[in-house]
C-alpha positions as CSV (number, residue, x, y, z in Angstrom):
1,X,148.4,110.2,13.6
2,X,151.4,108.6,12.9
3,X,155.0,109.3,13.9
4,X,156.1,110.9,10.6
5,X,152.9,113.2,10.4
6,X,153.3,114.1,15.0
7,X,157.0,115.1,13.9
8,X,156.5,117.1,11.4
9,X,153.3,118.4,12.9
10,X,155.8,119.4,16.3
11,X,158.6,120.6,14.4
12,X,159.8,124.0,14.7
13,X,159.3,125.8,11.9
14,X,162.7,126.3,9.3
15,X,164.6,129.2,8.6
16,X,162.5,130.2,5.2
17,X,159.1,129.9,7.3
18,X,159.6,132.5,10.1
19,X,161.9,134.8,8.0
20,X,160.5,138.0,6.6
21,X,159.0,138.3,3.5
22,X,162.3,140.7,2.0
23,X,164.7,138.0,3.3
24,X,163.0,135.8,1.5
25,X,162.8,137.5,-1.8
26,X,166.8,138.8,-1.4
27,X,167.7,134.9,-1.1
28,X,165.1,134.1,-4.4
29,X,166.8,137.1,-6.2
30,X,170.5,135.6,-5.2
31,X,169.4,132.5,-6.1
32,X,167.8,133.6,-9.6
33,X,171.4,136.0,-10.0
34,X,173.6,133.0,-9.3
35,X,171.9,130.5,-12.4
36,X,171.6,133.5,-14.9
37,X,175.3,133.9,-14.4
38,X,176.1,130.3,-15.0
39,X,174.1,130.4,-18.2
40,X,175.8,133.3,-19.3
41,X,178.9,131.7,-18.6
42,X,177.7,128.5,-20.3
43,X,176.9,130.7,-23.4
44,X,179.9,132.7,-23.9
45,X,181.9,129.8,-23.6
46,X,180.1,127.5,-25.7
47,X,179.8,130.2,-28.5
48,X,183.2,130.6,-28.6
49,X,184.0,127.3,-29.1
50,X,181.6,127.4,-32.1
51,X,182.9,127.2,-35.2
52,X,182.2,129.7,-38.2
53,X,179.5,127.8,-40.6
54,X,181.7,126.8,-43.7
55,X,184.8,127.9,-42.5
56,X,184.8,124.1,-40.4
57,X,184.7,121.5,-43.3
58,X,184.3,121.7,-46.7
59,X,180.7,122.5,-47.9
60,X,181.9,120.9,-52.0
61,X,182.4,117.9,-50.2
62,X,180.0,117.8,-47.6
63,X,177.4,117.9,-50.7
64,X,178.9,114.8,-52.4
65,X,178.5,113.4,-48.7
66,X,175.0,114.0,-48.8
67,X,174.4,112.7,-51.9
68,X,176.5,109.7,-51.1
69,X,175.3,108.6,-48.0
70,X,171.5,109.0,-48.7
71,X,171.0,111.9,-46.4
72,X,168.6,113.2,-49.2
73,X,166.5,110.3,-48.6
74,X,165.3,111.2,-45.5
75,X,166.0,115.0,-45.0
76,X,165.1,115.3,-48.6
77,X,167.6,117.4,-51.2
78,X,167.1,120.8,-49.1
79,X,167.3,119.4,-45.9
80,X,164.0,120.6,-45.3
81,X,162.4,117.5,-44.0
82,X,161.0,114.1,-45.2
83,X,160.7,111.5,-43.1
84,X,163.8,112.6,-41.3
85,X,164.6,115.5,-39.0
86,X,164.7,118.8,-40.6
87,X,168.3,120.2,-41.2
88,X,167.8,123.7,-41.8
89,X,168.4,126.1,-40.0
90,X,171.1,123.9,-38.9
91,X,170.8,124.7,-35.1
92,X,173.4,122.6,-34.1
93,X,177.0,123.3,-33.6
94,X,179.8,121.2,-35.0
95,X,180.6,119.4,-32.1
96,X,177.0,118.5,-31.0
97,X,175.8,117.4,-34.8
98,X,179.2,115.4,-35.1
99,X,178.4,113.9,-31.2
100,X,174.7,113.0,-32.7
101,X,175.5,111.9,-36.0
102,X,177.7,109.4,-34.7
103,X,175.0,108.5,-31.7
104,X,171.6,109.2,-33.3
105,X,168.4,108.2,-31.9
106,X,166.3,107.8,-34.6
107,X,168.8,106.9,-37.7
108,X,171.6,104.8,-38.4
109,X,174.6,105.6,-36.4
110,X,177.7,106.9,-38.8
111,X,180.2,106.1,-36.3
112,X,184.2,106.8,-37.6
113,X,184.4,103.6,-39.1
114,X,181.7,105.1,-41.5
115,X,182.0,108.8,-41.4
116,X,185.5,110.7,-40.0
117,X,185.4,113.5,-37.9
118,X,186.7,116.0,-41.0
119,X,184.0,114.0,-43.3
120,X,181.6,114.9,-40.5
121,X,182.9,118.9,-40.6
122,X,182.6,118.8,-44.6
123,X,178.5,117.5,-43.4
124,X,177.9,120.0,-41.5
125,X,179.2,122.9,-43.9
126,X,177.3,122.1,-46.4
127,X,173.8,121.7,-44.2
128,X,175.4,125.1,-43.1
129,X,175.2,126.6,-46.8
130,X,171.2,125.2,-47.4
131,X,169.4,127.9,-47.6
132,X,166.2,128.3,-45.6
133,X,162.6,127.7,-46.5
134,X,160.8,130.8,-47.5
135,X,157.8,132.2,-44.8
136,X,154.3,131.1,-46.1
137,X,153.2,134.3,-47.3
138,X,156.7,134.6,-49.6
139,X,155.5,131.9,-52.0
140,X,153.1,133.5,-54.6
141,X,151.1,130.5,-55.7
142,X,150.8,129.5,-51.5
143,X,149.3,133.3,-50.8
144,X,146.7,132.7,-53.9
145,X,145.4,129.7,-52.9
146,X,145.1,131.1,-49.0
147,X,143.5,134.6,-50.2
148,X,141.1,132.4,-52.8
149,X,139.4,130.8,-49.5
């Protein structure tokens, strides 16, 4: 055997091996109490920084933006996809789609030179005011062809 495996083989056992099994789960429950906490945290604070959806930027503008820029090109004309991301539901906040937009991974940056931080806001109001796709079974001719098979 070698030295690591004879030490570890000799050592005594630790503090979570030779407690009893209610110790054990009373650490795991604080443990488990602590992180839910900081995630609650996490969220109250981070939704009340969020911004009301058109009340940052201003959606008019944001949809000259659109058209402008191209975004329509990729996220197509209701931001529902293409060969881009899809838009909407918008699920990110102001600050993270400004941060992304400006720092993309897969599409040209539109960093402040390009795009302002208000320009961004206007953006992101009027992704805000896209209304969603309808479900599958809410488009008539889609639940024909399905209930035809």
């Amino acid at each position: 055997m070698s030295t690591t495996l004879n030490h570890h083989h000799n050592a005594k056992p630790r503090n979570h091996e030779t407690t009893s099994g209610t110790k054990q789960f009373s650490c795991f429950r604080a443990f488990v109490f602590s992180w839910l906490t900081i995630a609650a945290v996490a969220v109250v604070g981070t939704s009340a920084q969020t911004p009301a959806a058109p009340a940052s930027g201003n959606a008019q503008n944001g949809k000259e933006l659109y058209v402008k820029y191209s975004c329509y090109a990729c996220h197509g004309y209701d931001g529902h996809g293409g060969s881009g991301a899809r838009l909407v539901p918008m699920r990110m906040n102001l600050p993270a789609f400004t941060m992304y937009i400006k720092n993309p991974r897969q599409m040209p940056p539109y960093t402040a030179k390009v795009l302002s931080d208000a320009q961004a806001a206007d953006l992101w109001a009027y992704i805000k005011t896209i209304p969603e796709s309808p479900a599958a079974d809410k488009i008539p001719l889609l639940t024909r062809i399905i209930t035809e098979k």
